[in-house]
C-alpha positions as CSV (number, residue, x, y, z in Angstrom):
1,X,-1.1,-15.2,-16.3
2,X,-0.9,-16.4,-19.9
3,X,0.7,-14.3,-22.0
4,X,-0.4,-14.3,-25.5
5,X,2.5,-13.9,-28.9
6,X,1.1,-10.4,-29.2
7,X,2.9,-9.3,-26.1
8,X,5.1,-6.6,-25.9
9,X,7.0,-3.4,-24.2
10,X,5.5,0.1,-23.9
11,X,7.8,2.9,-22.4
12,X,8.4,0.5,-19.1
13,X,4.7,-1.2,-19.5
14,X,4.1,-4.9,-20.4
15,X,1.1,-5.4,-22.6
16,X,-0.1,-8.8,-23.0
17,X,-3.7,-10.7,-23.0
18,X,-4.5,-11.8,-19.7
19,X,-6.4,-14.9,-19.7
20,X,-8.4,-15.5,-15.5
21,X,-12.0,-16.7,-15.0
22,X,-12.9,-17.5,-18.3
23,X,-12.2,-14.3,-20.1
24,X,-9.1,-13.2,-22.3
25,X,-8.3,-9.2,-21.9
26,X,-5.6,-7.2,-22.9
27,X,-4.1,-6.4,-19.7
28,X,-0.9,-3.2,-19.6
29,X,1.4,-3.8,-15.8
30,X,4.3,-2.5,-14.2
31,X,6.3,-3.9,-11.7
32,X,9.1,-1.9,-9.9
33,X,11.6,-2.4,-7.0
34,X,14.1,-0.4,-4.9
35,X,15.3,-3.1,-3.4
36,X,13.3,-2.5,-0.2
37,X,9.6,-1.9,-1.5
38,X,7.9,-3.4,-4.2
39,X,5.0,-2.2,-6.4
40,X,2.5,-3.9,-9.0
41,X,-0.1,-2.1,-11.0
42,X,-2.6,-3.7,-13.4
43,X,-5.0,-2.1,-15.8
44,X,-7.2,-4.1,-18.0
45,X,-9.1,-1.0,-20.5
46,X,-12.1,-3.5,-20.5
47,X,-13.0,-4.0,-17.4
48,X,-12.3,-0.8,-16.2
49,X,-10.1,-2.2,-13.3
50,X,-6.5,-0.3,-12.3
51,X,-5.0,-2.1,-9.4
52,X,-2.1,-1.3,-7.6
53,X,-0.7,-3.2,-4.7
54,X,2.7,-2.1,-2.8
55,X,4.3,-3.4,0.4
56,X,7.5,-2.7,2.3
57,X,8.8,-6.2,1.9
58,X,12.0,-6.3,-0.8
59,X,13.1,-9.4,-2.7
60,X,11.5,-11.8,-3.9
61,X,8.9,-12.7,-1.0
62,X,7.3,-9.2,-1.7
63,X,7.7,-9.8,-5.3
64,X,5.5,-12.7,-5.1
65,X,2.9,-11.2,-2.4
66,X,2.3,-8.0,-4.5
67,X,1.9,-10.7,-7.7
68,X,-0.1,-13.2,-5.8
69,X,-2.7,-10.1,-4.2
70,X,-3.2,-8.1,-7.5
71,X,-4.0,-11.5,-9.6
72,X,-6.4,-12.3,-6.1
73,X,-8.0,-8.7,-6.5
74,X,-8.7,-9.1,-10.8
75,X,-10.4,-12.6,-9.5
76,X,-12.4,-10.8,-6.8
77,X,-13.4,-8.0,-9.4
78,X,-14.3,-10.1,-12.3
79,X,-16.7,-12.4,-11.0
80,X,-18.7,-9.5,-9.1
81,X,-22.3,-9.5,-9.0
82,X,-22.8,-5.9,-9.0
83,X,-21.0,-3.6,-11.7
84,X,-18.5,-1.3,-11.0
85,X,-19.9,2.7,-10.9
């Protein structure tokens, strides 16, 4: 994910321009922890995609799979040949 100068903070949301396939979009995510569970949610206003991955893996291993899935699932969704309803 590149993230653009115009990044910022919004009450516990990053916003940033996320540049995949091609396409620059502003892009808002959260990512949270317990310690045991990890969550990641995308939403790019654009496209019209909100993803949210979670699994019970903690640390950094889960970290990385919950990163590594939702960037897999924006990839999936914006090259699509049929639009979204």
């Amino acid at each position: 994910m590149k993230i653009d100068s115009a990044n910022g903070y919004a009450l516990g949301w990053g916003v940033a321009t996320l540049t995949r396939n091609g396409r620059n979009e502003r892009a808002l995510g959260h990512h949270g922890s317990n310690g045991i569970n990890q969550a990641d949610v995308i939403i790019l206003p654009e496209s019209g995609l909100r993803i949210m991955v979670v699994t019970n893996v903690g640390g950094s291993r889960g970290a990385d799979v919950v990163s590594r899935t939702k960037l897999r699932i924006v990839d999936l969704m914006q090259t699509r040949k049929t639009p979204l309803p």
